[in-house]
C-alpha positions, 0 to 999 in steps of 0.5 A: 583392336577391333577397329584395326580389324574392321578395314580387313573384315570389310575386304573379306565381306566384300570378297564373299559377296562377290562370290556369292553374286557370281553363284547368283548370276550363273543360277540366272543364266541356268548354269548352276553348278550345284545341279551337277551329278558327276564328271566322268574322271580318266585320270589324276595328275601324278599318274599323267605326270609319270606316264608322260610318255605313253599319254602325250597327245592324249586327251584325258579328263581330270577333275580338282581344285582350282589352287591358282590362276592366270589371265593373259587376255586370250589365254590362260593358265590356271593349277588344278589339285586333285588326289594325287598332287596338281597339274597345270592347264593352259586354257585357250578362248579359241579352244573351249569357246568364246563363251566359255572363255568368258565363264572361267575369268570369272572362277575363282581360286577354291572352285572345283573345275572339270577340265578336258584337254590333251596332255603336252608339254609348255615350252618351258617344259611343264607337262600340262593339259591343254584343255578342250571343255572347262566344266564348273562343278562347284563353286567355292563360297569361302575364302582359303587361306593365302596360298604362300603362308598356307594355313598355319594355325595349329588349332584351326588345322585341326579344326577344319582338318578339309582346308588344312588337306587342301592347303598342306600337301604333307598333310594329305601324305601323312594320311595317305600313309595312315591308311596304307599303316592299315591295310599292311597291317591287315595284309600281313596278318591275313597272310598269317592265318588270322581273322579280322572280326568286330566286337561291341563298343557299348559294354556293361562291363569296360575291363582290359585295360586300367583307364577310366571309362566314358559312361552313357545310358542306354534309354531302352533298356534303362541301363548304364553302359560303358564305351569300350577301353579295350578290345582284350576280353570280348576276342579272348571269348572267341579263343575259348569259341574255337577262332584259333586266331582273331584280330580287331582293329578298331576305336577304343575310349578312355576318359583321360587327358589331352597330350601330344601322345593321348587323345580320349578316343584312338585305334587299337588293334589287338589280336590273339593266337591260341597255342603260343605265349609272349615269345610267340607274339615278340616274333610276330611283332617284330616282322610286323613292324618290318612288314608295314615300315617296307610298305609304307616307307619303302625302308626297314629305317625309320627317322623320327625327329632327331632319332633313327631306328634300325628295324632290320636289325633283331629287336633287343630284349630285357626283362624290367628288373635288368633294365632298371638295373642297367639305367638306374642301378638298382637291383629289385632281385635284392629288394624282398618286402614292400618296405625296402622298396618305398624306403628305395623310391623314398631314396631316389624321390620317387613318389607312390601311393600307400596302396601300391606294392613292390611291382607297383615301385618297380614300375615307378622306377622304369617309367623314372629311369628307363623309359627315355633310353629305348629308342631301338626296338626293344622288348622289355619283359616280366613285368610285376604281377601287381600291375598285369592282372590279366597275364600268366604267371612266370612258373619259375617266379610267380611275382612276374608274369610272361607280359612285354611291352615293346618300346621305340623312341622312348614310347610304348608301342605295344603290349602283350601277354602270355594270356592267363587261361586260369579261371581260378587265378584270374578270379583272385586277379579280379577280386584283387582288382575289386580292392583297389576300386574300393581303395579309390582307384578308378582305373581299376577293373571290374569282375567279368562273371561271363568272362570267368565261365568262358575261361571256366569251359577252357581257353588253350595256352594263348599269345595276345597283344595290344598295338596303339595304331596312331603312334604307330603311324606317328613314327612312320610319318614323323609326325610330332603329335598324335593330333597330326596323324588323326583326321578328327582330333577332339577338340574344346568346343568353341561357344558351345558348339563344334565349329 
C-alpha cells in the first residue's frame, strides 16, 4: 500500500516546494506578501453581481480567494472567492503591466489576491471585474483539495473546518445562517423586554440539569470546580434580584457521549420572566420560533429531510399521560403504585431500574412509544415530579408538575417550567436528589445552599426555559448532525495532539 502511495506523495512534495521556492523568490525580489498590513475592500462579489446595474463601469476593490485560473497568453481569467460567493476577473498584460503580468502567471490556486478593476460584463454575459492593479496578499503554501470533488471526507471536514468553508459554499450558508439563528433570537427578546446577561462557567456547585459535569481544579484557590451543565440556577438569582426578565445564550458542558445530536460542549439559551408560568413560556416559544424561521429562512415552513413542518399553524399541546395514551395505549390515570407500573414496562419490554418510580416508567414509556410521532410542533406537558426537581407542582395533581418540552421532527427542542419558588419543597427536592447520588446516580444534582437562601428572600411566580441552540439551527439548515452546524466539533485527538 505504501508503495502505491509513494509516486502520489512525491507529486505533492514537489508541488509544495514549488511553492515554497516561489515565496522565496518573490522574498528575494522585496515582494513578500507577508509584509502586507491591508487591502482597502469596496465591495464583495454578490453585492456587485445584484447592483450590476447602477455599478457597471465602475471601478471597485475586492479582495478573495483565487479558486481557479486561466492562462490564454496575453490574457487571463482567473475565480476570486470571497464572503459572499466568487466573481470572475479578466486580467489583461496591457492592463496592470508587464511586470505584473508576469507575476500573477506565477500564483497559484489557494493565493489570496487583491484586484482592482471596472465592473463589465464578458461577451458571454458573466459580470466580471476587468482589473486594473493585481495585488498578492497571501500566498498560499498548501495544496486544496481538487476542486470538482471538494473535500468530501467527513472527518477531516470537521477537522480543518478552514478548507471545508473555502471548498463547500453550503457550508459557509449553513454558518452564515447560525449566526443570523442568533442575532433573531436576540432581536425578538430584546424586543420583548428582556436583558441578556452573562453568568459564570466554572461553578462549585454544577446543578439544572441531570448530566454529569467535567471537573477541573482551580490551582489558587486550591478547590475543585465544575464546568457548567446549565444555565438555570445562577439566572433564577437574578429573578429574586429584581431583573424581571433575563436571558443567557451561551456554552453549557456535559460529560456525555458523541451522537449526531449530542456533542460535550453546545449553546444553550435559557431565559426567565418573572409573573408568568409554562403557559406563558408556550406562547413565548411559539412566536419565537416563527420569528427566527421568517428571518433566516424567510418562510414559517421548515423541510428537514424527509419531514416538513408548518409553524404558522398554532402548535398542538398534550399532556405526557395522554400522549402515551394516544401512541402506546396505555392510560397511567389508571396505574396507582409503583408495582403496577414495572409489572406495566415488564409487559411491554421496558427496561428500568429498581430505583426508579411510577414518573420515571412513565417517561420510559414516552421516550418508547411517543417521541418518533412529534414531527409538527408540539408541547408535551405535565410531566412526573419524579423527573423535574426543579419545577412547581400542578395544584390539582401534585404527582405532575407545570413543566413542558417542545418537540419537531421527533427531537426535543426545548424545556421549560413553571419555576418552583418554594424554598421548602425545592429543599426536599434536592434531598430527593441527594438520595439518588448516594444510590449511584451520577447525573443527579447536588444541594444549592445559596440557591435555597435566594428562594428563602422570594422569588415571584416565574416562567422559565431552556432552548438547545444547535438543533435549532440544525432544523432550520437542514443539516443532518449536530457536527455540521458547529464550526469546531470535538473530535478524538489524533497522535496525541489536535491536527
Amino acid at each position: 500500500m505504501a508503495q502505491n502511495n509513494q509516486p502520489q506523495n512525491q507529486d505533492l512534495n514537489q508541488l509544495l516546494k514549488v511553492r515554497h521556492d516561489k515565496l522565496r523568490d518573490l522574498q528575494e525580489n522585496g515582494k513578500d506578501p507577508f509584509q502586507i498590513t491591508k487591502y482597502d475592500v469596496t465591495n464583495h462579489s454578490q453585492e456587485i453581481k445584484d447592483n450590476f446595474g447602477a455599478m457597471e463601469g465602475q471601478v471597485v476593490s475586492l479582495a478573495g480567494r483565487m479558486m481557479f485560473k486561466r492562462v490564454m497568453g496575453k490574457a487571463s481569467f482567473c475565480n476570486i472567492q470571497d464572503l459572499q460567493g466568487s466573481i470572475q476577473a479578466y486580467v489583461a498584460r496591457d492592463s496592470i503591466g508587464e511586470e505584473s503580468y508576469k507575476d500573477f502567471k506565477k500564483y497559484d490556486v489557494g493565493d489570496i489576491l487583491g484586484i482592482k478593476g471596472e465592473v463589465f460584463k464578458t461577451k458571454t454575459g458573466e459580470i466580471s471585474i476587468h482589473a486594473q492593479e493585481i495585488t498578492l496578499l497571501s500566498k498560499s503554501l498548501q495544496i486544496l483539495p481538487e476542486k470538482f470533488h471538494g473535500l468530501t471526507d467527513t472527518d477531516m471536514r470537521y477537522r480543518q473546518r478552514y478548507v471545508d468553508l473555502i471548498m463547500n459554499a453550503e457550508v459557509k450558508d449553513t454558518f452564515i445562517k447560525r449566526s443570523k439563528v442568533l442575532s433573531s433570537i436576540r432581536q425578538y427578546l430584546d424586543g420583548q423586554g428582556f436583558m441578556e446577561v452573562e453568568t459564570p462557567m466554572l461553578v462549585a456547585n454544577a446543578g439544572g440539569a441531570a448530566a454529569r459535569p467535567f471537573e477541573t481544579h482551580f490551582n489558587a484557590l486550591n478547590e475543585d470546580l465544575k464546568l457548567r451543565i446549565s444555565l438555570e440556577l445562577p439566572l433564577k438569582r437574578l429573578i429574586v434580584g429584581g431583573m424581571e426578565r433575563v436571558y443567557e445564550i451561551g456554552r453549557v458542558f456535559r460529560n456525555e457521549g458523541l451522537d449526531t445530536r449530542h456533542n460535550p460542549e453546545f449553546t444553550l439559551m435559557e431565559l426567565y420572566q418573572a409573573y408568568t408560568d409554562y403557559h406563558g413560556m408556550m406562547d413565548l416559544t411559539e412566536n419565537l420560533y416563527r420569528y427566527v424561521a421568517k428571518e433566516v429562512t424567510g418562510a414559517e415552513v421548515l423541510t428537514y429531510g424527509e419531514h416538513t413542518m408548518d409553524l404558522s399553524k398554532p402548535f398542538e399541546r398534550i399532556t405526557m399521560v395522554d400522549a402515551v395514551k394516544k401512541y402506546a395505549n396505555v392510560d397511567f390515570d389508571t396505574i396507582h403504585t409503583v408495582e403496577e407500573a414495572k409489572k406495566l414496562a415488564d409487559q411491554h419490554h421496558i427496561e428500568y431500574e429498581d430505583r426508579h418510580k411510577k414518573g420515571d416508567i412513565l417517561n420510559l414509556f414516552f421516550e418508547e412509544y411517543v417521541e418518533d410521532h412529534l414531527i409538527q410542533p408540539t408541547f408535551v406537558m405535565d410531566h412526573p415530579i419524579e423527573i423535574s426537581p426543579l419545577t412547581k407542582k400542578k395544584p390539582e395533581n401534585p404527582e405532575y408538575v407545570e413543566r413542558f418540552e417542545f418537540f419537531m421532527n421527533g427531537w426535543e427542542m426545548a424545556n421549560a417550567y413553571s419555576e418552583l419558588n418554594d424554598p421548602i419543597d425545592q429543599r426536599e427536592r434536592f434531598a430527593a436528589q441527594e438520595a439518588l447520588l448516594a444510590a449511584g446516580d451520577d447525573e443527579a444534582n447536588h444541594t444549592d445552599e445559596d440557591f435555597l437562601n435566594a428562594l428563602n428572600i422570594g422569588m415571584p411566580p416565574t416562567g422559565g426555559i431552556g432552548f438547545g441552540i444547535d438543533r435549532m439551527v440544525m432544523m432550520m439548515t437542514n443539516s443532518p448532525a449536530i457536527r455540521d452546524v458547529l464550526l469546531f466539533p470535538t473530535m478524538k485527538t489524533l497522535g496525541g495532539k489536535d491536527q
